[in-house]
N, C-alpha and C positions, 0 to 999 in steps of 0.2 A: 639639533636633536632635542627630542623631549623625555622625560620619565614621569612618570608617576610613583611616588612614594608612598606606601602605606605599613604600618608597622615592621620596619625594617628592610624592606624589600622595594626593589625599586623596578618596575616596567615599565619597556620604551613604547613610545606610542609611534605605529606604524598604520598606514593606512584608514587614517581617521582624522579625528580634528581635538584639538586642546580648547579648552574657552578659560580664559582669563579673566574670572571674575574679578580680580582686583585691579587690573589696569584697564579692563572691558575690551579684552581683546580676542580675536579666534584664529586661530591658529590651523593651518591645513597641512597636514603632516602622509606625503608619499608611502611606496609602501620597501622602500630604502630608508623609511626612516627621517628624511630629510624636510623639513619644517619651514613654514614661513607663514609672513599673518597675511590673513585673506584680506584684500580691497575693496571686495564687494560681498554685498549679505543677499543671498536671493531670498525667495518667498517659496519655505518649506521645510523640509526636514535633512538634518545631517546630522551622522553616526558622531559619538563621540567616547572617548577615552582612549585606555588600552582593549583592544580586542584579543579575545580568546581562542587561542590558534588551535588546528584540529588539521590533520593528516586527509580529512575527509570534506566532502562540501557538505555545507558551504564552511569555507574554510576559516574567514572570520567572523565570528560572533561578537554583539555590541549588548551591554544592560544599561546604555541612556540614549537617546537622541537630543536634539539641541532642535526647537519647531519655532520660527522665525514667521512675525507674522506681517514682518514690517523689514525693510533693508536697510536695518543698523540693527545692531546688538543691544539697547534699549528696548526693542520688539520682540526680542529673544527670551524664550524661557528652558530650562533643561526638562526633558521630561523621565523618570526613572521606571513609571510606573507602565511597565511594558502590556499592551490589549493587541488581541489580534487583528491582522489587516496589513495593507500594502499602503506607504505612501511615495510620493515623488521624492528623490533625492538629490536636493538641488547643491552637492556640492562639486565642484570642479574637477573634470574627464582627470587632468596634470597639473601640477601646479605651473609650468609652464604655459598649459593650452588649455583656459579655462574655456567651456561650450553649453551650450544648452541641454538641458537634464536628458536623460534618456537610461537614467538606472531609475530600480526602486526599492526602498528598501522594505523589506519582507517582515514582520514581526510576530512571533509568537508566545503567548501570554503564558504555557504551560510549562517552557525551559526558561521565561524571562529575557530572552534574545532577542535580536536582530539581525539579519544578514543584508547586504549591498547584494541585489541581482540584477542583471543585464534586462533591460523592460523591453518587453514584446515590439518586433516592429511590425509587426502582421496587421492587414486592415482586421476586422473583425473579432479580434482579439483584445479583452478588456481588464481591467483590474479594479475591484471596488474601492471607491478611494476611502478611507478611512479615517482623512483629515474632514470629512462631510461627516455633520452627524444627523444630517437628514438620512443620510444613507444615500440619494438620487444623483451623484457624482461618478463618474467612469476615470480610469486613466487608461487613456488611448496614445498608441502613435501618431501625431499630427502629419503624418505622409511624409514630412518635409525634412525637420531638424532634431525635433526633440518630444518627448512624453509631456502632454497637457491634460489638464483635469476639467470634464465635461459633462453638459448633464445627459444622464443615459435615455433616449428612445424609450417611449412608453407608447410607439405607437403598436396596432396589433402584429404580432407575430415578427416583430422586433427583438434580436436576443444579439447576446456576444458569446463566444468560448472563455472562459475564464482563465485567464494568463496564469495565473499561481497553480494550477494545476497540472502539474507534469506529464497527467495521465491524457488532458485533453477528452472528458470524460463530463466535464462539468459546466454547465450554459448559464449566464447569467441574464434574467430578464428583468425588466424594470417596471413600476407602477409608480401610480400617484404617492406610494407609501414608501417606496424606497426600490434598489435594487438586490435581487436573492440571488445565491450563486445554487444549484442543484445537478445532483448527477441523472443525466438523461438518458444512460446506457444501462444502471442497473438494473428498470423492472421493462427493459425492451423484449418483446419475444426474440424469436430466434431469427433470422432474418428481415427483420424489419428494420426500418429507416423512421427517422426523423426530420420534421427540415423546418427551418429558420430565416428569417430574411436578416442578414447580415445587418445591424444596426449602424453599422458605420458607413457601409457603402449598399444602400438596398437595390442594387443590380447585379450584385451576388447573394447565393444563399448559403446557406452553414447546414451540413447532414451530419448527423449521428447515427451511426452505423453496427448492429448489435455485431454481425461477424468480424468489425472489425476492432470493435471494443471504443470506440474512442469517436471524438468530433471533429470536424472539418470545413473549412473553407473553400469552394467552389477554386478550381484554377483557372476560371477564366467567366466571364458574366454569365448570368441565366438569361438565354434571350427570348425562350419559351418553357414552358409547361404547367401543368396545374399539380399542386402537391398536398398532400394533407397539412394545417399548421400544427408544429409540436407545440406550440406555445398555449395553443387549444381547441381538441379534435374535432368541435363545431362550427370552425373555421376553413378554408380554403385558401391557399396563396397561388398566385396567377403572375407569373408574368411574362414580361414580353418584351422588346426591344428597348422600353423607357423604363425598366427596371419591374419590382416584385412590389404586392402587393399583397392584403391579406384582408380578407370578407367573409361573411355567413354564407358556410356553403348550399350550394344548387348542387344539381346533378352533375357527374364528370361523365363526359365523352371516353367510351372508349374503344369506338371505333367509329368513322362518317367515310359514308360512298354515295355517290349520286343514286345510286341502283337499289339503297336496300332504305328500311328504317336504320335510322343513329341507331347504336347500342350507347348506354351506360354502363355503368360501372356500378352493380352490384354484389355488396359486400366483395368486391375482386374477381366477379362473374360477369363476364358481358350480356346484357340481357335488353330486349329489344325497348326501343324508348315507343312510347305511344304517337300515335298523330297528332299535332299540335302542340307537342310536349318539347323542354328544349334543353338543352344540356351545355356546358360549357368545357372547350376541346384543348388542347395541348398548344395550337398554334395561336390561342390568344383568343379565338372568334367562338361566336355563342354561334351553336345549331341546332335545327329544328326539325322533325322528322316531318316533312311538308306532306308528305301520301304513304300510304302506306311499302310503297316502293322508293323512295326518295328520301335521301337530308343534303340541307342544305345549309351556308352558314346564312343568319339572315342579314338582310341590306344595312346600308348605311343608316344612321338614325341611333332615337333613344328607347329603348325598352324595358319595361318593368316586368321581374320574373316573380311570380306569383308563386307561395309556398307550394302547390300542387304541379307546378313543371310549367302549366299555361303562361302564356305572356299577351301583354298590352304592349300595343307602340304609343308610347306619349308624342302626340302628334296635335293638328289645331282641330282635329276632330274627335280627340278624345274626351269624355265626361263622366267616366270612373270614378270608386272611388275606393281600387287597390289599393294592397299593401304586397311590399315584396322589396328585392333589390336590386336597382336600378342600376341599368348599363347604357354608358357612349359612347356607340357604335361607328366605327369609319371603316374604308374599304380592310384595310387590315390588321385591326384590335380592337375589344370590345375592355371598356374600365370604367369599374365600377365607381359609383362618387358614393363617397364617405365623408363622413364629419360635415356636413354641405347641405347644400337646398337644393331644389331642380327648377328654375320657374319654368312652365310650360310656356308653347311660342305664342306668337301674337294672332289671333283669328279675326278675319276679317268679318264675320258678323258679329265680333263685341267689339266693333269700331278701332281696329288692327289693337288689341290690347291685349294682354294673357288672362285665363280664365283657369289654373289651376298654378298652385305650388307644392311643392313634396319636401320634407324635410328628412334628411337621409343620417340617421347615429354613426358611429365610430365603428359599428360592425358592420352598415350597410344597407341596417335596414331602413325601408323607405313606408312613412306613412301622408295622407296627403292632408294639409294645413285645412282647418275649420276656421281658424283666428289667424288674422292676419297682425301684429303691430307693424304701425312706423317704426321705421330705420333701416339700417342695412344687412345684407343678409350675404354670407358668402357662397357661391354658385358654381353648379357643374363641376365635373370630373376634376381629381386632383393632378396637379405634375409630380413624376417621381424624378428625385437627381439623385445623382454620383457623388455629387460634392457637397449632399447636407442628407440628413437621415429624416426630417421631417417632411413634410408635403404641403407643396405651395399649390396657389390654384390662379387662373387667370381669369377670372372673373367675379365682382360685387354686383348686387342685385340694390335698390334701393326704394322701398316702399313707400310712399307720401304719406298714406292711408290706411283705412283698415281693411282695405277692399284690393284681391289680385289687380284688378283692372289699376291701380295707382303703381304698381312694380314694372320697375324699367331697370335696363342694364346703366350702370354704374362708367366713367371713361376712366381707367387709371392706367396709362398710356402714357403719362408725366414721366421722367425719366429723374427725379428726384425723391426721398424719400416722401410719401404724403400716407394720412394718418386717418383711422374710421374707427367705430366703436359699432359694433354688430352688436343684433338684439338681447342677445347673452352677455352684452357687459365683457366682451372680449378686445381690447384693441386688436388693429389690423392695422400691419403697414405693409403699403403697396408701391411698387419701384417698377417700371417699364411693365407694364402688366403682369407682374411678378407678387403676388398676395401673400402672407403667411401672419400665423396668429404669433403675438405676444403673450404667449403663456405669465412670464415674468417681467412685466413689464417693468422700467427705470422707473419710480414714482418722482412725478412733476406735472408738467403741464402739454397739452400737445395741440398742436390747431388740427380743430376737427373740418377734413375736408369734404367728409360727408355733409355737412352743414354749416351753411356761409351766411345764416340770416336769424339763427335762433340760439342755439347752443352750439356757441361756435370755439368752445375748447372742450377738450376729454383732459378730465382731472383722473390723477391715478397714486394711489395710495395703499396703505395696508390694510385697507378693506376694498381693494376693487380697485375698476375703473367707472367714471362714468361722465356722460356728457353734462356740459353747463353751459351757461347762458354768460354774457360778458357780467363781470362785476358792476356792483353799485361804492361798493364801500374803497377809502383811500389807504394808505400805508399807515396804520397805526402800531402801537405796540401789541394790539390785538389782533392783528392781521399778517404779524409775521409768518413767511411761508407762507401765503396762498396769492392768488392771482387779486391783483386788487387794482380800482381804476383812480390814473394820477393826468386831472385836467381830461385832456382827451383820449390819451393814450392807456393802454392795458400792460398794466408791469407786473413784476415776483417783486412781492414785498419782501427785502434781504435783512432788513433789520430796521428799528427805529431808535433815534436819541433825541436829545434835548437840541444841540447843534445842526442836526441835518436831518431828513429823511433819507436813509439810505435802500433805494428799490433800483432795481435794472428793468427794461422793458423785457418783454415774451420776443418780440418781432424782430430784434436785433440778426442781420441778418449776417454778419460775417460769425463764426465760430471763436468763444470768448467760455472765462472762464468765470467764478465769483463763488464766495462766501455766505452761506446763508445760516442766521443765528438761530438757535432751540426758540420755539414758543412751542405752547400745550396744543395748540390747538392748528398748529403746521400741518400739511401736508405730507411731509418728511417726517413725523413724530414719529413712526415706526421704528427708523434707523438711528436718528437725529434725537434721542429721549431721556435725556437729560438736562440741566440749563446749559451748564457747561460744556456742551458740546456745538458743533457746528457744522456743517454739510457742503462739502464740493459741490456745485450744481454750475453746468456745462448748458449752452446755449447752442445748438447745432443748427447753422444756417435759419430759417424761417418757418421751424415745422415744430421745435421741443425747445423745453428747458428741466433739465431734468436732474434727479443727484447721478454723479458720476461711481454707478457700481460698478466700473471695471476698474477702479485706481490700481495703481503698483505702485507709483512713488511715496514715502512715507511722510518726507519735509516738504513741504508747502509754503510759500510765503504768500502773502494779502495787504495790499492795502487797509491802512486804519481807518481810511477816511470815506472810500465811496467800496472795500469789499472784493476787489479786485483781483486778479492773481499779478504776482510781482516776480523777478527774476529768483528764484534759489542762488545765492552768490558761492565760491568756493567755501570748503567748511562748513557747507548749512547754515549758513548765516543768511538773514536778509537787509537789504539794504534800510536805511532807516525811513521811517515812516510806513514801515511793514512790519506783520509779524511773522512769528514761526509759528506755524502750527500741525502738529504730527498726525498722519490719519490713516484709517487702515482701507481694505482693500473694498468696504462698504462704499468711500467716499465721505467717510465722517469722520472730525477731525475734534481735537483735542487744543487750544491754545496752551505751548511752551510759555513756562512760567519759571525764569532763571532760581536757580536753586531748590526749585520742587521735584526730587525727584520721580514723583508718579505722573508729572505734567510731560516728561519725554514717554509712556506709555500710549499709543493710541489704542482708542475703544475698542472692546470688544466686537468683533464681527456676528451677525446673524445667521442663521443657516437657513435656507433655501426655503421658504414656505409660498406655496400655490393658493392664493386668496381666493376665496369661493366672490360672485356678484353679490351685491347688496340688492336682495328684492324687491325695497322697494322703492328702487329707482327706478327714471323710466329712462334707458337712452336711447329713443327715436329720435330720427336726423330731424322730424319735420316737428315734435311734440318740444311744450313748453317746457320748464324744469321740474318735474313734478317730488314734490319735497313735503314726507312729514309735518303739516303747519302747525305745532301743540296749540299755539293760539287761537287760531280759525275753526274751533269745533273739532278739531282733528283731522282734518281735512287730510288727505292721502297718507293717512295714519293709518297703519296694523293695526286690530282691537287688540288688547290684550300685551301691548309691547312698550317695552322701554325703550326711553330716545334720551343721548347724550345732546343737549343744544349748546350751541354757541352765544349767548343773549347779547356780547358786543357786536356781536355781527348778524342783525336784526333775525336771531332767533332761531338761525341756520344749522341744521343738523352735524353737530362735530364729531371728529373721527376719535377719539380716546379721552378727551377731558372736556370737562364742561357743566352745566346743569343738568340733571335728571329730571327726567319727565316720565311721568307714567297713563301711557292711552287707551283707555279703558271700549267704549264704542264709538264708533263715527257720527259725527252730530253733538259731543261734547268736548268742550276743552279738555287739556290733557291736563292731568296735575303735578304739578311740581312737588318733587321729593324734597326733603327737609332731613327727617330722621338719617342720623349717624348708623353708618354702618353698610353688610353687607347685603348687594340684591343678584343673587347667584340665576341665570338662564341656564347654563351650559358649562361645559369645562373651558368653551374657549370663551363662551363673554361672561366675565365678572365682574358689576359693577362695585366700585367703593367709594363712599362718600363720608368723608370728614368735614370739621370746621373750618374755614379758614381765617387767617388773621384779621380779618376786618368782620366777622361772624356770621359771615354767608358760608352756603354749603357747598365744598367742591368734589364732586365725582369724577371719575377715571375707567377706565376699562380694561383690562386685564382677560389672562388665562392661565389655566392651571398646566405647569410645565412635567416634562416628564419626570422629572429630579423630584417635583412635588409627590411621590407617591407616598409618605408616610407622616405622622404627627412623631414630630423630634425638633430640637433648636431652631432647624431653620425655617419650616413650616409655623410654628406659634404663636399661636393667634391670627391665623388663616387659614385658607380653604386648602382644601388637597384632595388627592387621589387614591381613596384606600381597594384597592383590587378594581380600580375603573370606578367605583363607587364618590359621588361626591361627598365630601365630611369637612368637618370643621374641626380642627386644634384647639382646646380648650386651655390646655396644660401639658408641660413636659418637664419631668423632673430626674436630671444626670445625674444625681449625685448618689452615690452607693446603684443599685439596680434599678437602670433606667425606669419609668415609669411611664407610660402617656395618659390622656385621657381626651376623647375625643367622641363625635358621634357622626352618625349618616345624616345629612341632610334629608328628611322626609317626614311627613306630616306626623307619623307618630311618634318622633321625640320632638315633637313640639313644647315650648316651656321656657321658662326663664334658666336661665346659667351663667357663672361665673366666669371669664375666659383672660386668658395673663396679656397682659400688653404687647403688643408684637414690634415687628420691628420698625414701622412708619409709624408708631402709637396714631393709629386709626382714628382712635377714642377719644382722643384730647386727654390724658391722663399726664397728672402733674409727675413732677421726679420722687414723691413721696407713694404716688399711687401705682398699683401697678395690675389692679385687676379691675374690669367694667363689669357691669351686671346688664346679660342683651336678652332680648327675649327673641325664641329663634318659632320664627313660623312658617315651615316648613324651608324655603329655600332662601329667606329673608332674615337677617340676623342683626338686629338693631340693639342701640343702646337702650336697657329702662329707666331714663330718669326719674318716672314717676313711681317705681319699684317703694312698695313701704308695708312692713310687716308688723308693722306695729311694735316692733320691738330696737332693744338698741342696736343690737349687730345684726346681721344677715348670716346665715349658716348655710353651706353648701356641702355638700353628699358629693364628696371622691369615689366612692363606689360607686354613685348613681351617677358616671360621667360629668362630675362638678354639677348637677343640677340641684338647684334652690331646694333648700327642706323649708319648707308652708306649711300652713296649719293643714292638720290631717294626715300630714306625711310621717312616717316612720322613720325614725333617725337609725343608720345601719347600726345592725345587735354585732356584738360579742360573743364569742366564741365562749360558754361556760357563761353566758350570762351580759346584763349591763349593755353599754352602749361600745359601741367602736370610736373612740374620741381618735383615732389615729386619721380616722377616715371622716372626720369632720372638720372642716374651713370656719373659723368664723373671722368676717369679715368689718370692720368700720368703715361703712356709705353715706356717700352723701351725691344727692344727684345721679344715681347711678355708678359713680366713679370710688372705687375701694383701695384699703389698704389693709394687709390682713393682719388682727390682733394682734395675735402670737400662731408660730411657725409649728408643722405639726411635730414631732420628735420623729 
């Protein structure tokens, strides 16, 4: 048994856990009270201390949890500071009969609590996970053993009921921006319904029901009907025997007899459909009122529904050039293709080849291609399954050309995984004719089997994916992390020393593990971004080599010498000529360093972010590598845009560090940045370019984080977010009533300013100096070393957001007279770089 003692008083801990910070131990205590140390740490959250008992549920209350991000208690932090939200509780059903999670524990920010509740085992029933702080995470029941945290369905008309909600009242739907939880029943009329296609199993669907106050899960699959989407009333969901679907609605059938015109379904009025006009019916099939005494459903085939009711059959005689949403048509279901292409069939008077294509959005709707690129394109109707909430499709389209006539179907019939890269900069893996995209794809390297003769890998990183050509360059210290060529063969540069080159091939074909070291200009620098860090990356048969973002285990052993993975021996030990090295659930790992206590931490993990394409790449299967050239006139340069290059590696556009280049029009060399300091785009690209030790200029690439939204300590002397507005920190002063000073980036505080050292001293400022003098023009914030007033100090205007008092300017007045010397800096410069006289009172 355990107590807890606090000013005289002593309570037992029941039904919780103890953590032993001084022996590093945790402790799982029954709810008899009965104690013993845990042997295993999972990856999550468990209650701790004394809990606060209550006659009422939930009966035990917790004010800490213990959030483990790694399975040893060096991974372990206590958290006291209680926010709202649900996470998974991974701590043991008995201490007898330890099982996999299947509680969660409930947390509410306004009592400071926690409560252990029994987690939903319902399909379609979800919990926001609140350990995401993307938001884009669900905890669902995995059908089988236990609660898993997964990313939620963003496709349309995709929702869950929201577990935490007793009332069963509240639908959670998800976007690119995260998942919201809303009540669906409060502003329903009086009899009316809602419906939903179950995100976890989309062959049921989920109604919300005003008579009946509350939402619901289907007790057995939708095998027909068409239904309004609650998710959004401009929508339709259909479905049919291969599950539910959800598209821009057409007209609903609501009534078909061979003998009469279709009716639709006006505003809930049956009202007669026109001749040649078509509607779409309950049993899955589009009809058409064929004569004014007739409907019928139409034949097999593919057909485009045209916003006014009319339809096109895309056939080898059509030459149209609708728009609408297209459906494919078999004797009994008509589905629509979404997120997809259509290419039309092969006609035998343009030499058996296709003569149109149609490109179909995420709602459905269909417009017909004018431009064609090379590469691959994903085609025709989607498949719906039971056993995944996203939509695969069975067939890739692959254009040679610029011209339909060069688009043929694609064989992916392989029964192994193989890998494409579609016009959008999307990877695609395709497994027995089984296609789906890579939203999140592992970043590494993939063999592109779209193309076996040009760009024959898809590189994927935190900017994209995109296809490339075999390497030129070998394993240097410059080429760590990327694909580099050694003799004949195409390897993962894993590191470089003085004794060895240490690289592994791409093609290795049995499934192996390995070590891959920090460089700037990796591949992996997204996850991998620090020196001191290093990256798992997994070799899976003859298709990828990628970092392993599904890790769970925390201890790792490696070879020293070729990078390897090596046996974990009992104790966490590794055998000798290996290390330890701890890593988290990214796949990036930290080297254990005996008696450094921060070296048993593994790195922080990233949260889930969805990389937009890089524009301007080009990844067609059959096109060369087309790349920014700053050199060559700017050759497939953007006018007007900054480019980070790599100049070890003949000048190649790099992904976060490297030289700046700025490309001004096509037809001129681009020019290289020099000037210190900052060159702001956006909130997500911000470049920064400092000194470096040998007196060349190193830039980086950065974004402004959420936490960034104010000028205070930890912002200072950087960019930030003042109400979504870009600004810059000039000065922050805690002492007695905070102070900031800070400005909007935009052309009218344009001007020279003062700004404090920050925390990477940007500036190159000595340990005597601690303010630079930049001149900010408009979104561009550089040092002024040529800055000279002709006088001995420099004076700078705190009122006037630290900006420079110059000839002409008004030094700020006094109150009663005189000058405001409170509110004036003077500074001793040289070079730009300052140190201020005397300090103001």
């Amino acid at each position: 048994m355990i107590y807890s003692c606090a000013s005289g008083t002593c309570s037992q801990i029941i039904s919780s856990h103890y953590l032993d910070s001084t022996n590093n131990k945790l402790y799982s205590c029954d709810k008899d009270g009965t104690c013993s140390k845990a042997t295993t740490i999972g990856l999550g959250y468990y209650v701790l201390g004394v809990p606060t008992v209550s006659s009422t549920a939930p009966f035990h209350t917790y004010s800490e949890l213990l959030k483990c991000t790694g399975n040893n208690l060096d991974n372990c932090e206590k958290i006291t500071s209680i926010t709202d939200g649900n996470f998974i509780d991974v701590s043991p059903v008995s201490l007898s009969s330890p099982a996999d999670p299947t509680n969660v524990i409930a947390c509410i920010s306004k009592s400071k609590s926690c409560s252990i509740q029994a987690g939903s085992q319902v399909s379609g029933y979800a919990y926001i996970d609140a350990n995401d702080s993307s938001h884009q995470s669900l905890i669902i029941y995995d059908g089988s053993t236990s609660l898993v945290s997964i990313l939620g369905s963003q496709l349309p008309g995709h929702a869950y009921i929201d577990a935490s909600d007793p009332s069963n009242k509240f639908v959670i739907t998800c976007t690119e921006y995260g998942c919201t939880s809303e009540d669906k029943i409060k502003n329903l009329a009086a009899g009316k319904k809602l419906y939903f296609i179950n995100g976890s199993d989309p062959t049921y669907l989920i109604t919300c029901e005003k008579n009946r106050g509350s939402c619901s899960v289907g007790s057995a699959a939708q095998t027909e009907g068409v239904f309004e989407d609650g998710t959004d009333n401009t929508h339709t969901i259909m479905c049919t025997s291969t599950g539910c679907i959800s598209f821009k609605s057409i007209s609903k059938c609501s009534a078909v007899t061979s003998t009469a015109k279709c009716k639709y379904d006006n505003n809930e009025t049956p009202t007669d459909l026109d001749v040649n006009h078509h509607c779409i019916n309950s049993d899955g099939k589009i009809y058409k009122s064929a004569t004014a005494s007739s409907c019928a459903a139409v034949a097999s085939g593919t057909y485009l529904i045209k916003s006014d009711g009319t339809a096109e059959e895309l056939n080898d005689s059509y030459t149209g050039t609708d728009s609408g949403i297209i459906f494919s048509c078999s004797n009994s279901v008509c589905i629509p293709i979404i997120f997809a292409h259509f290419l039309g069939p092969n006609v035998s008077a343009n030499s058996n080849k296709p003569t149109y294509m149609y490109d179909c959005d995420a709602n459905g709707q269909c417009t017909k291609m004018t431009t064609i690129k090379a590469g691959i394109y994903v085609n025709g109707k989607p498949t719906i399954s039971s056993s995944r909430s996203d939509l695969t499709y069975s067939s890739l389209v692959k254009c040679t050309e610029t011209e339909v006539s060069s688009c043929s179907s694609v064989d992916i019939s392989a029964s192994s995984d193989k890998y494409y890269i579609d016009i959008d900069g999307t990877l695609i893996k395709c497994n027995t004719s089984v296609c789906e995209r890579m939203d999140y794809p592992a970043h590494g390297y993939y063999i592109n089997t779209g193309d076996t003769t040009t760009n024959k890998y898809i590189q994927c990183s935190g900017n994209g994916c995109k296809a490339i050509p075999e390497p030129t360059a070998d394993c240097t210290a410059s080429t760590i992390g990327q694909l580099v060529k050694s003799g004949s063969e195409f390897k993962l540069c894993l590191g470089y020393g003085a004794s060895a080159i240490l690289s592994q091939k791409i093609d290795i074909g049995a499934a192996s593990e390995y070590l891959v070291n920090y460089y700037s200009s990796s591949i992996f620098k997204s996850y991998v971004s620090k020196s001191e860090y290093f990256g798992i990356v997994k070799v899976t048969g003859a298709s990828s080599i990628v970092l392993d973002s599904t890790n769970v285990v925390t201890v790792h052993c490696y070879s020293d010498t070729d990078l390897t993975s090596t046996v974990v021996q009992t104790g966490d030990t590794c055998l000798g000529g290996s290390s330890k090295y701890i890593c988290n659930t990214d796949g990036v790992c930290i080297k254990e360093t005996v008696g450094d206590v921060t070296n048993k931490v593994a790195p922080s993990t990233i949260p889930r972010i969805k990389k937009e394409k890089e524009e301007e790449e080009d990844t067609g299967a059959s096109s060369l590598k087309i790349e920014c050239e700053v050199l060559n006139k700017g050759k497939n340069c953007h006018e007007n845009t900054y480019y980070l290059v790599n100049k070890d590696n003949q000048y190649s556009i790099a992904e976060d560090e490297g030289s700046l280049f700025y490309c001004g029009t096509e037809g001129n060399d681009c020019t290289e940045i020099f000037d210190i300091g900052y060159y702001v785009i956006d909130k997500k690209t911000i470049y920064s370019c400092k000194e470096g030790q040998d007196g060349s200029t190193e830039c980086s690439k950065s974004e402004v984080t959420e936490a960034e939204n104010a000028c205070n300590a930890s912002t200072l002397g950087k960019i930030f977010l003042n109400q979504d507005k870009l600004s810059i920190c000039f000065e922050y002063v805690s002492v007695g009533t905070p102070k900031e000073y800070s400005i909007e980036l935009n052309v009218a505080n344009s001007g020279n300013y003062i700004i404090h050292k920050d925390a990477t001293n940007l500036f190159g400022l000595s340990s005597q100096q601690d303010y630079a003098i930049v001149s900010v023009k408009d979104r561009i914030i550089t040092i002024n070393k040529n800055y000279d007033n002709k006088l001995k100090y420099v004076y700078a205007n705190k009122s006037g957001k630290m900006k420079l008092i110059e000839k002409g300017d008004t030094c700020p007045p006094k109150t009663g007279g005189g000058f405001d010397v409170d509110n004036i800096m003077e500074l001793d410069c040289t070079q730009g770089k300052c140190k201020e006289v005397s300090a103001s009172p």
